[in-house]
C-alpha positions as MATLAB code, in Angstrom:
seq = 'XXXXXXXXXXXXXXXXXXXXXXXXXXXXXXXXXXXXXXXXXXXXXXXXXXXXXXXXXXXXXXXXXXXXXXXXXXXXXXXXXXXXXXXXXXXXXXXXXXXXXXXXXXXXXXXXXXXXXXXXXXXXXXXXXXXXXXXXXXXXXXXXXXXXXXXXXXXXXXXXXXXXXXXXXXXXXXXXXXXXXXXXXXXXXXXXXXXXXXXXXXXXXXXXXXXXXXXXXXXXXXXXXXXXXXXXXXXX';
ca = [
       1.942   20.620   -1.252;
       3.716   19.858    2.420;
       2.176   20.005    5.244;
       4.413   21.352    8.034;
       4.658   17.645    9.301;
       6.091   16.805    6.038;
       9.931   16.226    4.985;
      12.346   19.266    5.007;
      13.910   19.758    1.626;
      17.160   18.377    2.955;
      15.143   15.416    3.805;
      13.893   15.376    0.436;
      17.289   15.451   -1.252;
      18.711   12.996    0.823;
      16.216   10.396    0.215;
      16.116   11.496   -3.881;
      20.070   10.134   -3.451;
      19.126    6.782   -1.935;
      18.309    3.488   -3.210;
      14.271    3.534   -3.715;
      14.023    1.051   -0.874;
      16.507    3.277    1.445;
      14.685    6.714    0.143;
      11.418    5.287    1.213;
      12.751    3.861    4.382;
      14.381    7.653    5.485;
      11.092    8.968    4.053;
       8.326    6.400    5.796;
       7.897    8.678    9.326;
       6.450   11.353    7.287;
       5.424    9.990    4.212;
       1.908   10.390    5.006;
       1.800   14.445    4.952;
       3.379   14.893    1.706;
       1.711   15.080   -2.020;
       3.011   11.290   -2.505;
       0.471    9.699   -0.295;
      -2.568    8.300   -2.183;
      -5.794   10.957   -1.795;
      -8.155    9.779    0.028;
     -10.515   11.032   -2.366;
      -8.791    8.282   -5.454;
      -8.973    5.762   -2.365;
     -12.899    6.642   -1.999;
     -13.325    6.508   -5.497;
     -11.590    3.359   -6.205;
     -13.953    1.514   -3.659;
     -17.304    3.023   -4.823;
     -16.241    0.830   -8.266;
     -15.208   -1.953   -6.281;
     -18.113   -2.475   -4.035;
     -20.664   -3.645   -6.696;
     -18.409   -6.337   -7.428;
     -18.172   -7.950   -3.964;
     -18.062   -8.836   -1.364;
     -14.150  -10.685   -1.669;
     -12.226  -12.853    0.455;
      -8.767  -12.263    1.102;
      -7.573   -9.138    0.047;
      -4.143   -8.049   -1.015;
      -1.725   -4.549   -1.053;
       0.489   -4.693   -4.113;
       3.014   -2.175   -2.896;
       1.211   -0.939    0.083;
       3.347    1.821    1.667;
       1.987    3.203    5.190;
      -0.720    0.872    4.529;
      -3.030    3.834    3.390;
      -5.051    1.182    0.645;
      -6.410   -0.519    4.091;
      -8.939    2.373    4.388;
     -11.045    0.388    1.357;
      -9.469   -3.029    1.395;
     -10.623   -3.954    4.723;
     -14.214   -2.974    4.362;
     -14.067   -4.572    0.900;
     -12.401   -8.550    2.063;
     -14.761  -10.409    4.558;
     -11.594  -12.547    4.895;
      -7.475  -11.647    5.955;
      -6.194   -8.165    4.358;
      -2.223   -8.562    3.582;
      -0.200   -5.733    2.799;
       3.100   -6.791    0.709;
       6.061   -3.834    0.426;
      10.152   -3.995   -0.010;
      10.904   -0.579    2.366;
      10.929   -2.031    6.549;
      10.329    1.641    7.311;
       7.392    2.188    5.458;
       5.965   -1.768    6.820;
       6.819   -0.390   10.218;
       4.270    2.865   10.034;
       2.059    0.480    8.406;
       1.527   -1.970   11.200;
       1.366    0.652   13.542;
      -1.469    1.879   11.987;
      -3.309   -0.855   11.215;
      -2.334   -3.700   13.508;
      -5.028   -6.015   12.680;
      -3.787   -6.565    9.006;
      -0.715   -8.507    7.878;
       1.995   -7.288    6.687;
       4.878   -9.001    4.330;
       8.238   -7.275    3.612;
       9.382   -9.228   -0.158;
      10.066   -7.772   -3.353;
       6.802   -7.521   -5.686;
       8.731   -8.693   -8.515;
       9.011  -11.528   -6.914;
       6.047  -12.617   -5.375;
       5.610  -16.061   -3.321;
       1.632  -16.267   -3.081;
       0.006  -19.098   -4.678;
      -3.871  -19.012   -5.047;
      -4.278  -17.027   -1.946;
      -6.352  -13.562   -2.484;
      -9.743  -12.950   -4.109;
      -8.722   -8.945   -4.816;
      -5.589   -7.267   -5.068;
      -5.099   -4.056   -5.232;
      -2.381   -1.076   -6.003;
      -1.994    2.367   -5.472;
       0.411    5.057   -6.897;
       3.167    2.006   -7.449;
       3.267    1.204  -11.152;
       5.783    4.394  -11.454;
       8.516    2.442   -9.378;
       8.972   -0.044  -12.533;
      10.747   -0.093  -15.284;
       8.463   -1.258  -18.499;
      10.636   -4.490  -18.398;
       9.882   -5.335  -14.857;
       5.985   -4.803  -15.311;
       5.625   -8.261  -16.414;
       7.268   -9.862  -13.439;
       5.175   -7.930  -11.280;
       1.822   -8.918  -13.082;
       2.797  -12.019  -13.131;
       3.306  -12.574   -9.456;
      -0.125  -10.618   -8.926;
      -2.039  -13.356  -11.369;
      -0.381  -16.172   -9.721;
      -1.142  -14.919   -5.887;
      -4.725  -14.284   -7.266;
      -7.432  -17.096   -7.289;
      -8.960  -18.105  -10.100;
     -11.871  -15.540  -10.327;
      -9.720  -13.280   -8.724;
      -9.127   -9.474   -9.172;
      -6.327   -7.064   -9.881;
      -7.630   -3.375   -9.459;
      -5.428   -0.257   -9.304;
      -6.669    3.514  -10.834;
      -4.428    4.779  -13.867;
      -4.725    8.794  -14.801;
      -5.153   10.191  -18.402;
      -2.450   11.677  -19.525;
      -2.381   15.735  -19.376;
      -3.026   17.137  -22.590;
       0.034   18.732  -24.007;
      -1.381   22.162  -23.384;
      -1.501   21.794  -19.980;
       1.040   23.151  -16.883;
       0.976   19.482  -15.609;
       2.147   18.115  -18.356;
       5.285   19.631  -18.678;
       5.765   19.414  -15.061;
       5.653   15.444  -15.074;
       7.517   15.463  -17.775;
      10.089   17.660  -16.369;
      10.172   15.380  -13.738;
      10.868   12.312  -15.930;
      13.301   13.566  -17.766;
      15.595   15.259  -14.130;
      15.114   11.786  -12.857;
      16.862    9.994  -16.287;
      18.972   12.619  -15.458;
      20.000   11.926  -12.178;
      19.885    8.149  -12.428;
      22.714    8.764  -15.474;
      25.238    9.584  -13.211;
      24.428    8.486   -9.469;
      23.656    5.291   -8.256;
      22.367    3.725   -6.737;
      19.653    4.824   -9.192;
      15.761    5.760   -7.887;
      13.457    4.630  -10.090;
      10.267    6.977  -10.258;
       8.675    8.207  -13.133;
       5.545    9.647  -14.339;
       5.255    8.571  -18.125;
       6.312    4.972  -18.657;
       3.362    3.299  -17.853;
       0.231    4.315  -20.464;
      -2.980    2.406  -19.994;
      -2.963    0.794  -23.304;
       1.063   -0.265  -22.350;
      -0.288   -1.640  -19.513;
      -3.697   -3.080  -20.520;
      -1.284   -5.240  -23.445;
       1.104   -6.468  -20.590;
      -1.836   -7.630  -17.954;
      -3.427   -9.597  -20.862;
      -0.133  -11.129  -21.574;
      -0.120  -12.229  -17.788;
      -3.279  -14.388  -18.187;
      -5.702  -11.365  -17.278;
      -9.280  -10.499  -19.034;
      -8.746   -6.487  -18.953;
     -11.655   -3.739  -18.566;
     -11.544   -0.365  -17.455;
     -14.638    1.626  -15.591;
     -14.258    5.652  -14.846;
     -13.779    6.761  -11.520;
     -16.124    9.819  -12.561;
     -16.010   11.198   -9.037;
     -12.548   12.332   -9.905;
     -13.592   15.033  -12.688;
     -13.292   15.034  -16.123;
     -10.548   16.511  -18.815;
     -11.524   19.379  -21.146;
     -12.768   16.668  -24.020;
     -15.247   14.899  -20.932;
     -13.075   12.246  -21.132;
     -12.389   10.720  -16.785;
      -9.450   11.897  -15.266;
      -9.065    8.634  -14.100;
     -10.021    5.010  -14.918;
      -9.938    1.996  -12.579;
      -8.413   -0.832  -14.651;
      -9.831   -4.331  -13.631;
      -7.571   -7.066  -14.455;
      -9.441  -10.746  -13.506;
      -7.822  -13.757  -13.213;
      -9.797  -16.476  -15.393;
];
């Protein structure tokens, strides 16, 4: 799952102990060559759905890491891409790679656009936030968004209960309540707070007109139901 460019496991404990923003920060220089990193493959996917529906203006990062989303929002925006993220280290491998972007270090919860962007996108974030934060953060992403404007990010189907995956994930979930229980700061990261019908109910809340298309590229479950699902959220 790690390349040999990847974290050690002391690496990995030490930034599991941190704040999220200090964990990603310690964890930015090699975040790229370790299983956290968006495929490129969900990337790919993610723009073949998007294309039909440009071309965009200004595009926007929710959450954008080493900046990895860039591969399809810059193709995608015929006007500024911005990439918006909390952790300086993980801003500072971003611009390195992609100096011709923007890049904003603020809090997603608390966002300060106004009418700016004509797509925003998100990948691999919605784990980092609590249910109750969700609508803060779709908030922000509805007001930064022009009228017209879109809010795409992929969701996965849930493993059937059958499978080895999900009792890793939820494994996972349940070490990290676990761990955030009795250390702090806590790290918030988890695998099965954030369903698609959860989140489809919160978006519409925000002010969004919700659909969903599947990113069949990415394979299918046992009952041919997609793997994955691009939810488009549009600002009307």
């Amino acid at each position: 799952m790690f390349s040999s460019q990847g974290p050690s496991l002391r690496e990995l404990a030490v930034q599991a102990l941190s704040s999220v923003e200090r964990g990603y920060d310690l964890l930015a220089p090699k975040f790229d060559h370790t299983p956290f990193r968006t495929p490129d493959g969900v990337l790919d996917a993610a723009a073949d759905a998007l294309r039909p529906l440009g071309p965009f203006g200004p595009g926007l990062d929710v959450c954008c890491g080493t900046g990895a989303g860039m591969r399809i929002l810059t193709p995608l925006c015929r006007g500024r891409v911005t990439g918006v993220d909390f952790s300086t280290g993980m801003l500072a491998q971003a611009r390195r790679a992609h100096p011709e972007a923007e890049w904003v270090q603020a809090d997603v919860r608390a966002l300060s656009f106004a009418e700016d962007f004509d797509l925003a996108v998100s990948f691999g974030a919605l784990g980092h936030f609590l249910p109750a934060e969700r609508p803060a953060l779709f908030a922000g992403v509805h007001r930064a968004l022009r009228p017209g404007g879109l809010f795409a990010f992929p969701i996965g189907a849930p493993p059937p209960v059958t499978s080895g995956w999900y009792w890793a994930l939820l494994g996972f979930d349940l070490a990290m309540r676990a761990r955030n229980a009795v250390w702090r700061p806590p790290f918030v990261m988890y695998y099965g707070t954030c369903p698609l019908s959860a989140v489809r109910t919160e978006l519409t809340a925000a002010g969004f007109t919700v659909t969903t298309t599947p990113l069949t590229a990415l394979g299918h479950r046992e009952d041919g139901s997609p793997r994955y699902r691009l939810v488009l959220a549009r600002r009307t």
